[in-house]
N, C-alpha and C positions, 0 to 999 in steps of 0.2 A: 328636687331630685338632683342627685350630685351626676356628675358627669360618669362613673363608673358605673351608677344605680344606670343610668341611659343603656351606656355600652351592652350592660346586660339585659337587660329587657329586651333589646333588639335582638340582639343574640337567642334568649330564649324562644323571643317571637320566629324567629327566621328558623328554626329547631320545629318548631312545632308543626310550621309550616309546608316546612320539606317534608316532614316523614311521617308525620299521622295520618291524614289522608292516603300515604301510598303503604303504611304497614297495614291499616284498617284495611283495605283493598284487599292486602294478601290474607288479613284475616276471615273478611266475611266469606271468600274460597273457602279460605281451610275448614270452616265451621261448615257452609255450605254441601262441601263434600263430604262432610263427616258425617252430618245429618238430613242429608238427601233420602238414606235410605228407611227414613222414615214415612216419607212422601209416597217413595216406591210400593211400598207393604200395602199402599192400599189398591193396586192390582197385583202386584209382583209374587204377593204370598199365596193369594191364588193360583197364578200360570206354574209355581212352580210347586205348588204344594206345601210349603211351610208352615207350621200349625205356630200357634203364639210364643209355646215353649222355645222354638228351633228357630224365630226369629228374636227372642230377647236374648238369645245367651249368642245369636250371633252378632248381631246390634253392639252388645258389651265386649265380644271378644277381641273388637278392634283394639281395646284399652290395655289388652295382654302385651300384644306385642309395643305398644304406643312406651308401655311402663318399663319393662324390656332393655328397651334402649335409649332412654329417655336421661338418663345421668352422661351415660359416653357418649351422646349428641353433642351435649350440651356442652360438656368441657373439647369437643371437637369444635363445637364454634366459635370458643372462647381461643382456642388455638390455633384455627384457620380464620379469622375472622367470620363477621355475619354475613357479608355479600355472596362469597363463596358458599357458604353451609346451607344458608338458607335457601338459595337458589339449587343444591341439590337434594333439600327436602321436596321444595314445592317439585319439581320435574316429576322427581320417584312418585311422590304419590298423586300426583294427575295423572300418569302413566297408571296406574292400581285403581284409580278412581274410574278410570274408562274401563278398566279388567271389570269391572263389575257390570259393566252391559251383559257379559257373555258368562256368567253361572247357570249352573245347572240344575243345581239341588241344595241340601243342607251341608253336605262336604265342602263343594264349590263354593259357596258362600261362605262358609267359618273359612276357608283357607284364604279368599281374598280381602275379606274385614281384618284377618290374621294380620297378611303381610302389608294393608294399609297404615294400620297401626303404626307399623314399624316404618315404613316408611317415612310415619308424616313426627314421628318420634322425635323432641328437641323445638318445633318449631314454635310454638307457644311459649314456653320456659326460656326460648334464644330469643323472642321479642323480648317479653318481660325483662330480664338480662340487659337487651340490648339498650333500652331506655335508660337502665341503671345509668350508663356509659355516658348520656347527654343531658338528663337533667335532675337536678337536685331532689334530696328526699321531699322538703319541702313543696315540691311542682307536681310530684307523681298522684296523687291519687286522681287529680283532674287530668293529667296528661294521660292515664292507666284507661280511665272511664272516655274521654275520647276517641282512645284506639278499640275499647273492648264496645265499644256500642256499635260495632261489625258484627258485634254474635250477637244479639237479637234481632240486628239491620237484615243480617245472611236469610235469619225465617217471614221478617217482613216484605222484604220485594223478594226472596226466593220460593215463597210458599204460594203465590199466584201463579207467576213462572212456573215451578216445580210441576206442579198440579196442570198446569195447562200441555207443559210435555208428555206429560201421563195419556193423553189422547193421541196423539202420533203413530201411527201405523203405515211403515214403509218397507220397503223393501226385505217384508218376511221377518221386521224387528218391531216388538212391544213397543208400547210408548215410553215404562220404564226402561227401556234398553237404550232410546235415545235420551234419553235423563242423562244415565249416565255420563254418555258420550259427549254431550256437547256441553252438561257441566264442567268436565274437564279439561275442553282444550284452553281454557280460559287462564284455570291453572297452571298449563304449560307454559303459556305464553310470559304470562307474565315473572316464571322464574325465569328466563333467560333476559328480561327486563329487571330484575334484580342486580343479576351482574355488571347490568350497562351503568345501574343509578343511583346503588345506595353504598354509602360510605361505610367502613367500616369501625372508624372513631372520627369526634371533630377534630383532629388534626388533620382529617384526610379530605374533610369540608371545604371545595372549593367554591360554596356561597358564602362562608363565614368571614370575615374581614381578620385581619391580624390581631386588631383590639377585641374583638370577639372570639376568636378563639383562646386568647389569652384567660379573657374573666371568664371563661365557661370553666378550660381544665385547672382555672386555679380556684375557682370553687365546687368546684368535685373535688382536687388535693384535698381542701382544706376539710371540706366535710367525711372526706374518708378519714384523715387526722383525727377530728377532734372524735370521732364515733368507735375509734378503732379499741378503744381500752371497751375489755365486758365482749365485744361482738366477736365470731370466727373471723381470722384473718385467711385461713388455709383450707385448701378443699377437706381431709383429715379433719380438721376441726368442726367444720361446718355441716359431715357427714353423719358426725358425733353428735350433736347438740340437742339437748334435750329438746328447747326450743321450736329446733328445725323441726323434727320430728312431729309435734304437739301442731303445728302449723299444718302439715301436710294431712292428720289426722282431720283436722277442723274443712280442710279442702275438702279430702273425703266424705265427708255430710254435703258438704256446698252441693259437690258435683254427685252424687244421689238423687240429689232433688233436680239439678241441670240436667240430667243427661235422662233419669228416668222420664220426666216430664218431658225433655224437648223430642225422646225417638218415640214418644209415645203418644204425645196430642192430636196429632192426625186423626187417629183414628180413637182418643176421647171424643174429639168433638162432636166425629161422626156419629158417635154412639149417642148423643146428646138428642137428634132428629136425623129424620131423611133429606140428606142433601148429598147433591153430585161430589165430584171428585173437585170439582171448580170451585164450589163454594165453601168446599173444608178449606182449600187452599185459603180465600178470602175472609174467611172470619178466623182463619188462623193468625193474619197478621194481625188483628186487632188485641192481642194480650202480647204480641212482642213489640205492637208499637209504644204501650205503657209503660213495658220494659224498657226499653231506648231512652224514652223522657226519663223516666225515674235513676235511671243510671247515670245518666250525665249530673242532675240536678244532686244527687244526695254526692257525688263525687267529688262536685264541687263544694259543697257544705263541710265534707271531710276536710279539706284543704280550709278552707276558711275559717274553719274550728281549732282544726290542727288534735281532730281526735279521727281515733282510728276503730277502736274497739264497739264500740257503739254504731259503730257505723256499719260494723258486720253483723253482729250480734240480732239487735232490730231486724234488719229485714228475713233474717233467715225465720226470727219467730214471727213475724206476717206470712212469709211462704209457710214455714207448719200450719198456721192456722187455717190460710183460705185451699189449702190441700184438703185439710181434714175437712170443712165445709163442701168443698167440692165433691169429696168422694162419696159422703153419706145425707146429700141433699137429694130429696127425688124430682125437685123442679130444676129442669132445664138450664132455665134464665139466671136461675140463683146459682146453678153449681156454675156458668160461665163467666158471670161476675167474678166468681170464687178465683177460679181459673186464670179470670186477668188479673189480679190480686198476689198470687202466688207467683206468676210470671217478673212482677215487681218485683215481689221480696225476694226473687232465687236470683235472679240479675243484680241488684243494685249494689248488695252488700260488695261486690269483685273485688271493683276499685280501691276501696280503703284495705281490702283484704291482702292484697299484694302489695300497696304501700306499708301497708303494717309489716309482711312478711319477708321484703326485701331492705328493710332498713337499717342499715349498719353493714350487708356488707358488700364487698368488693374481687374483682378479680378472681380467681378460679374457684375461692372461697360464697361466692354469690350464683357465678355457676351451676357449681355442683348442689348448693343448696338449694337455688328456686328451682334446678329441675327434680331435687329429691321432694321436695312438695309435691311437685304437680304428678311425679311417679306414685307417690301415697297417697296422694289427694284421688288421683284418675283410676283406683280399685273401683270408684266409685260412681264412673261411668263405666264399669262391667256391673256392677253389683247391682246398679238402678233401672237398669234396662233387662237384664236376667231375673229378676227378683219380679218386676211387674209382673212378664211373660209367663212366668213360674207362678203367679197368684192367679192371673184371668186363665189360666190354662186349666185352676184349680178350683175357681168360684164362679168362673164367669163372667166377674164383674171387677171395677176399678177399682173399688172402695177402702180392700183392705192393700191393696197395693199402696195407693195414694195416702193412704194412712201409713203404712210402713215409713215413706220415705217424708215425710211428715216430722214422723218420730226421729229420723238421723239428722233433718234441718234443725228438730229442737236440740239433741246432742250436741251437735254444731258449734250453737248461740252460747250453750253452757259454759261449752270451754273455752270458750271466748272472753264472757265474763270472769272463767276462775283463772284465767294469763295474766288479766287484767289485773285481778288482784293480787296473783303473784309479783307483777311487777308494782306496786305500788307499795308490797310489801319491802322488796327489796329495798326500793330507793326513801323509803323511810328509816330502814338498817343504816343505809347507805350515810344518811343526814346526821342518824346520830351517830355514826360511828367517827 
């Protein structure tokens, strides 16, 4: 190993170090809070009268505002920096996450899922973004699957938790109401810990050595260079690109199957037998701890393979699959299997998904593009969680719901595979031309 190859490894190591551990933190919150009120629905909908229909379309309409504002976040944290933006994401919406103790009705509740949305709008697309900034295309799908195994971390220690607050009765407040409340202040805290800790590029790195900062931002130069011919360079370009576009559609299946399946298992499982509020929380974790392993482990195969496509593809057609076995098995045991199966396939694909989707570009053009994904992509957590609610309101049962969104993970996988061969078609134009 030459002496540069060193420099850099340490550097990379000392990167990984610093800020996965403490982004994953702010992520498992954000997920956390996002899908808390999943938890809640299994008293909340009764105290407050909410029928299935008026909690899926409220469930999803956080995604309204989230999509909203989701492009001008994101080039606001590209222009304020991340320490700044993202510490007034996290505030705003721990402040709206605690709003949600004190609803009323189905008004009350679509107007503060509304303005969470918006709130928490940029924060995921300003991670993603912000990793661009520190480590090579090369590093990300493993470094992507590190940080993102907070969202299924968030329903495994939060879904015991969760459920355990549900029994709290004090001071004239639900136990859902203290959910809320004291999910949140956690989120508070730690945006004003944002400001104190995290850098806004490695130049601003005062654990980085001189020689280390050196070989970091001159291999970022070098790889924005040599990648820059074919890729947007400008937000304009980037807003434009069929590409971009084609990505954020494929999100939108992703996050169908994510968001309908994660505000919705609660109360599958529960439907599966009779068990308390405790023990949904507890066999809940056990299909996102699957989740967890399989995410890190295929994320890391992406990177060691150095393929992308395949690596989304795959798992999203095992989540169709063990959905559709889920939905239309009538033994318990088997549709739970199912369950933890699909849990794999809707998680694992992320990683390689976002390193496929963020590569090549740079600066306001990377920006404005990984938040115009996850704006297309997140119709898809309204559409998944409104579409369930809208079926069991209509059949009674999970089956055909579970089957729907099934059908958009295998859509998903498709155009995953025909990208694939667009780009292979290309770059054999490319060879003989």
């Amino acid at each position: 190993m030459t002496q540069a190859d060193e420099v850099g490894s340490a550097a990379l190591r000392k990167v990984a170090w610093r800020l996965i551990p403490f982004l994953g933190v702010l992520y498992f919150f954000a997920f956390l809070d996002r899908v808390n009120v999943g938890f809640a629905a299994l008293t909340m909908n009764a105290d407050l009268g909410l029928t299935a229909t008026v909690f899926g379309i409220g469930s999803g309409i956080f995604f309204i505002g989230y999509i909203l504002c989701e492009v001008p976040s994101n080039v606001m944290l590209e222009r304020f920096g991340a320490r700044i933006w993202i510490a007034r994401i996290m505030i705003s919406w721990g402040i709206l996450s605690a709003a949600m103790a004190f609803v009323q009705g189905p008004m009350s509740f679509y107007t503060v899922r509304m303005l969470l949305g918006i709130a928490e709008a940029g924060f995921f697309p300003g991670i993603i973004f912000y990793l661009t900034c520190w480590f090579p295309s090369q590093h990300r799908a493993r470094i992507i699957a590190l940080f993102m195994i907070a969202l299924p971390m968030s329903s495994v220690i939060g879904a015991p938790i969760t459920t355990a607050l549900l029994g709290i009765e004090a001071f004239g407040m639900k136990g859902w109401q203290w959910m809320f409340l004291l999910e949140a202040i956690p989120t508070i805290l730690l945006g004003i810990v944002v400001l104190a800790v995290l850098p806004d590029r490695p130049a601003d790195a005062k654990w980085l050595s001189a020689d280390e900062k050196r070989w970091l931002l001159g291999e970022l130069a070098r790889e924005h260079a040599d990648r820059a011919q074919g890729h947007a360079s400008s937000l304009r370009e980037a807003l434009s690109s069929p590409r971009v576009w084609r990505a954020g559609i494929v999100y939108f299946c992703i996050l169908v199957g994510l968001y309908g399946f994660g505000f919705w298992l609660p109360q599958i499982i529960k439907s599966l037998g009779d068990m308390t509020n405790a023990q949904v929380g507890l066999v809940t974790m056990i299909p996102y701890t699957a989740a967890c392993i399989a995410l890190v482990l295929w994320g890391r195969h992406s990177d060691a393979t150095d393929e992308r496509s395949w690596h989304v593809a795959l798992p999203s057609l095992l989540g169709a699959a063990a959905l559709t076995v889920s939905g239309w098995t009538t033994g318990p045991v088997i549709a739970f299997i199912a369950l933890c199966m699909a849990a794999v396939g809707i998680y694992s694909g992320l990683p390689a998904f976002w390193a496929m989707a963020s590569k090549g570009l740079q600066g306001a053009a990377a920006a404005g593009a990984i938040a115009l994904i996850n704006s297309v992509g997140n119709f898809g957590g309204f559409f998944g969680p409104a579409a369930i609610g809208l079926a069991k309101s209509y059949t009674n049962s999970y089956a055909a719901s579970l089957l729907l969104i099934a059908v958009c993970l295998a859509i998903g996988a498709a155009l995953v595979i025909w990208e694939r061969t667009l780009d292979q078609r290309t770059l054999t134009m490319a060879r003989q031309g």
